[in-house]
MIFI-687239 format. One record per residue (C-alpha): residue number from 1; x, y, z. Coordinates in steps of 0.05 Angstrom, whole numbers, plus 5000, padded with zeros to 4 digits. Example, Ala and Ser with C-alpha at 12.3 -4.5 7.8 and 13.67 -1.06 7.14 Angstrom:
BEGIN
1 5246 4910 5156
2 5273 4979 5143
END
This chain:
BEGIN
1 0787 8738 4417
2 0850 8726 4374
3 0891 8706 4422
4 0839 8641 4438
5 0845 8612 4378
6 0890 8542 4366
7 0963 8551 4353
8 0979 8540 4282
9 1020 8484 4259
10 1039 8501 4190
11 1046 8436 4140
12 1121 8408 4127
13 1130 8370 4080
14 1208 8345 4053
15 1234 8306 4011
16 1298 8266 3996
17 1315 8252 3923
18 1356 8212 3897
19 1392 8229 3829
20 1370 8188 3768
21 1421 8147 3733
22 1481 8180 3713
23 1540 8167 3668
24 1583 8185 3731
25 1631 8227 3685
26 1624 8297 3724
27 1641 8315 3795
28 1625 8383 3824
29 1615 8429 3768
30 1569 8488 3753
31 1497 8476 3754
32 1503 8504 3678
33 1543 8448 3656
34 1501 8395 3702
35 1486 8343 3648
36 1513 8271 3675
37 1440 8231 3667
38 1427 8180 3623
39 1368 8182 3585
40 1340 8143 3625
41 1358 8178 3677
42 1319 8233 3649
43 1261 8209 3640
44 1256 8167 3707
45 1268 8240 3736
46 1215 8269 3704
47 1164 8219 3720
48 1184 8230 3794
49 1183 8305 3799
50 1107 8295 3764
51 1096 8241 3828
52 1118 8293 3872
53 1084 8346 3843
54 1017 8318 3872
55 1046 8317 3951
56 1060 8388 3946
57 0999 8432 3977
58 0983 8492 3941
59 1002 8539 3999
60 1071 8503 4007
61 1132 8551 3988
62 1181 8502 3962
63 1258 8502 3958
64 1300 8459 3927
65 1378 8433 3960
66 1431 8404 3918
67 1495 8360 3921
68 1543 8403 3879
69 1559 8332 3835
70 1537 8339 3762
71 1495 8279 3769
72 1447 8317 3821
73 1448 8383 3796
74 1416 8363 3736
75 1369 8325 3770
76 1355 8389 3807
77 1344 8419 3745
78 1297 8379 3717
79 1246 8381 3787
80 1250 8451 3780
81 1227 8454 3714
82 1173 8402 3722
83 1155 8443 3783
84 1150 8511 3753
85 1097 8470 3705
86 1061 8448 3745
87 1058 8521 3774
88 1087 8501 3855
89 1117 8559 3887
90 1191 8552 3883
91 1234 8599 3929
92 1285 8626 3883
93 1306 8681 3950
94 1368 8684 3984
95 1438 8649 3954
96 1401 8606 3903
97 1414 8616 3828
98 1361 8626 3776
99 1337 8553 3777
100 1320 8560 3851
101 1364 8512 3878
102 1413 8522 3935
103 1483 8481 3936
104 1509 8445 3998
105 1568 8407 4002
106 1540 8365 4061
107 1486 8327 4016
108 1548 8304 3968
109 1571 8231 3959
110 1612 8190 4013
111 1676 8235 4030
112 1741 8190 4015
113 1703 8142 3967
114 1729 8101 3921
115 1674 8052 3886
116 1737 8017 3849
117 1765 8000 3920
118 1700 7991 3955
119 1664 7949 3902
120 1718 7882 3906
121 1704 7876 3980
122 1626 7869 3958
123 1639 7829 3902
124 1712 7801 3901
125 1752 7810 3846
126 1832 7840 3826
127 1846 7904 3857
128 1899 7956 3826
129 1921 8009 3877
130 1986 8043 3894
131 2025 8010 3846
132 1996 7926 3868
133 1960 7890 3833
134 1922 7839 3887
135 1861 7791 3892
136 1804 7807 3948
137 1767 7748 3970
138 1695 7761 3977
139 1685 7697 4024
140 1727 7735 4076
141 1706 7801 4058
142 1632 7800 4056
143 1620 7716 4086
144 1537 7743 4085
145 1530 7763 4009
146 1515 7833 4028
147 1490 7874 3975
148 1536 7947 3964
149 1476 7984 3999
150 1473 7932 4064
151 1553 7928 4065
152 1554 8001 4069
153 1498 8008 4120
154 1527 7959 4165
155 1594 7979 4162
156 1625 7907 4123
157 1694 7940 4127
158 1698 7942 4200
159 1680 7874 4207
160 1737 7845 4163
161 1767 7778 4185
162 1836 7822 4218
163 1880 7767 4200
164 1866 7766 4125
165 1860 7848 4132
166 1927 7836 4152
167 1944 7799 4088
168 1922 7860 4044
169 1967 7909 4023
170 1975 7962 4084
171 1963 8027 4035
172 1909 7996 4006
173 1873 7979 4087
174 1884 8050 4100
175 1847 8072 4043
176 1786 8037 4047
177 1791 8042 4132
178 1793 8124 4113
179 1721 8119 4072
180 1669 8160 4107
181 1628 8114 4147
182 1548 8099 4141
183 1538 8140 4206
184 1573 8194 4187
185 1546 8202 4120
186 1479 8205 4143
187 1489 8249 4204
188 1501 8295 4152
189 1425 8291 4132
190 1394 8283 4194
191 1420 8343 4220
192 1386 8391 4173
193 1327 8352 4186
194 1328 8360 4250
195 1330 8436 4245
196 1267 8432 4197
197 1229 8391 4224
198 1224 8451 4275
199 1193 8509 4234
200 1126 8530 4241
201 1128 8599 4216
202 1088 8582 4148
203 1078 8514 4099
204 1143 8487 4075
205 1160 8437 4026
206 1244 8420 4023
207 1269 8377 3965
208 1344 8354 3980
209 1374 8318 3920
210 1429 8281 3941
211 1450 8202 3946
212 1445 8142 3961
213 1486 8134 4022
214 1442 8180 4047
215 1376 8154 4038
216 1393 8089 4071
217 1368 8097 4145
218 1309 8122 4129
219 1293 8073 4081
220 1309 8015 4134
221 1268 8045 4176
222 1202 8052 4133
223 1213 7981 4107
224 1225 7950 4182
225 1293 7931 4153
226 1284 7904 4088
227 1311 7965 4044
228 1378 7992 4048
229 1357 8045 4012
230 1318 8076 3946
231 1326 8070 3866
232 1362 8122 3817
233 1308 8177 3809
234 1265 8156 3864
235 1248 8201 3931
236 1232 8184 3998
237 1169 8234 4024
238 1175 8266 4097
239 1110 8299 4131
240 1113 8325 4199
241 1053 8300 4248
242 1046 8314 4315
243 1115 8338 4325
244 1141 8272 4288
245 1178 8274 4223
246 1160 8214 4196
247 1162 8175 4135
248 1104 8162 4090
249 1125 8142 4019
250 1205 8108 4007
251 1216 8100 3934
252 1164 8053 3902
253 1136 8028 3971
254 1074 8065 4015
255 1069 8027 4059
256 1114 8027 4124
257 1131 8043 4190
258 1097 8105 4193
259 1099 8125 4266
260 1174 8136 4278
261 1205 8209 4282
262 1266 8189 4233
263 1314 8237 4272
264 1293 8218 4337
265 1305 8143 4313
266 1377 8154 4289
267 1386 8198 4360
268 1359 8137 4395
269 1407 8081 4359
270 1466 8121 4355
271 1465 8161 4418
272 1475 8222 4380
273 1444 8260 4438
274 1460 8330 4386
275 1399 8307 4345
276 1325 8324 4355
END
């Protein structure tokens, strides 16, 4: 009579992590040399991981993906030690090292980022690049007082005024035109998520550490638009229901939207028909 019985639908659970404060003095480097966190970034890591600890269900195999940047390594390093405390079942199989962690490239920062360059169209203030020295107007820049988070998320560079863009220094246009944009940064999540969201084979749990460009959609979504995205050291909890990967906990808020498939959401408003 085996063959009556329900289908299983094994529990997934995933979760995306942000780093904790950093001193932002390392790039990519070895996950032995990880150590970019404050102190504070330590500790708000810690207190976190011991957060998470409690989602994770006993049967759960857990594995933990990395940006290669010092800032999240460490922070990788320090879940997987509160983990292995608290006993979880870490999956240290395959290409990870001895902390259990895997290294992607695709859960690294924005590609062709430059904070320096990006932060003056946010803010205003003198830019230095390519040999200029030149003033960025924040009125004409960012006329709605975006925030970085909301000026990345909805794209501020592309809506630029194009006769003072014109007034900038060309070089210094086709830098910040070159940045990665919010889309494409977070396709770069949502793709792996959309793969996962799909196994059934036994109970996962998938902790990505990663940033905060890529937390953004997800955190608009849960927050029916009011976040642009999470804290240093705080993670956004994913749990699969009824085919749905949905979000139930962003940062410090639990309460949300908690009926939207995430992927199938960024399919549906960016026609990225690849998805889901």
């Amino acid at each position: 009579m085996k063959e009556n019985l329900p289908k299983q639908n094994p529990s997934l659970g995933i979760n995306v992590f942000r780093h904790g404060k950093s001193r932002y003095k390392q790039e990519e480097v070895p996950i032995e040399e990880a150590r970019d966190l404050t102190a504070e970034g330590v500790d708000d890591v810690k207190k976190s991981a011991e957060a998470l600890v409690k989602l994770i269900k006993p049967d759960e195999e857990v594995e933990i993906w990395s940006s290669p940047m010092g800032r999240t390594l460490q922070t990788a390093k320090i879940i997987a030690q509160v983990l292995e405390e608290k006993q979880a079942l870490i999956r240290k199989k395959g290409d990870s090292n001895k902390h259990g962690i895997k290294v992607f490239e695709q859960f690294s920062e924005v590609k062709n980022f430059s904070w320096k360059l990006f932060y003056p169209l946010v803010a205003g203030g003198e830019v230095e690049f390519s040999g200029k020295k030149f003033f960025v107007d924040k009125s004409l820049t960012n006329p709605n007082n975006l925030n970085s988070s909301q000026y990345f998320l909805q794209e501020g560079i592309k809506h630029i005024d194009l006769i003072y863009k014109q007034r900038l220094p060309e070089e210094y246009v086709r830098e910040i035109e070159g940045f990665e944009k919010f889309v494409e940064a977070t396709k770069r999540l949502m793709r792996p998520l959309s793969r996962l969201k799909n196994i059934k084979d036994k109970p996962y749990r998938i902790i990505i550490v990663t940033h905060d460009s890529l937390s953004g959609f997800i955190a608009n979504v849960f927050s029916g638009g009011t976040m642009y995205g999470i804290n240093p050291g705080e993670f956004i909890n994913l749990e699969r229901r009824e085919g749905r990967l949905i979000a139930t906990k962003v940062g410090g808020l639990e309460n949300g939207n908690d009926t939207v498939d995430v992927v199938n959401e960024f399919n549906r408003k960016y026609d990225h028909s690849f998805l889901g």
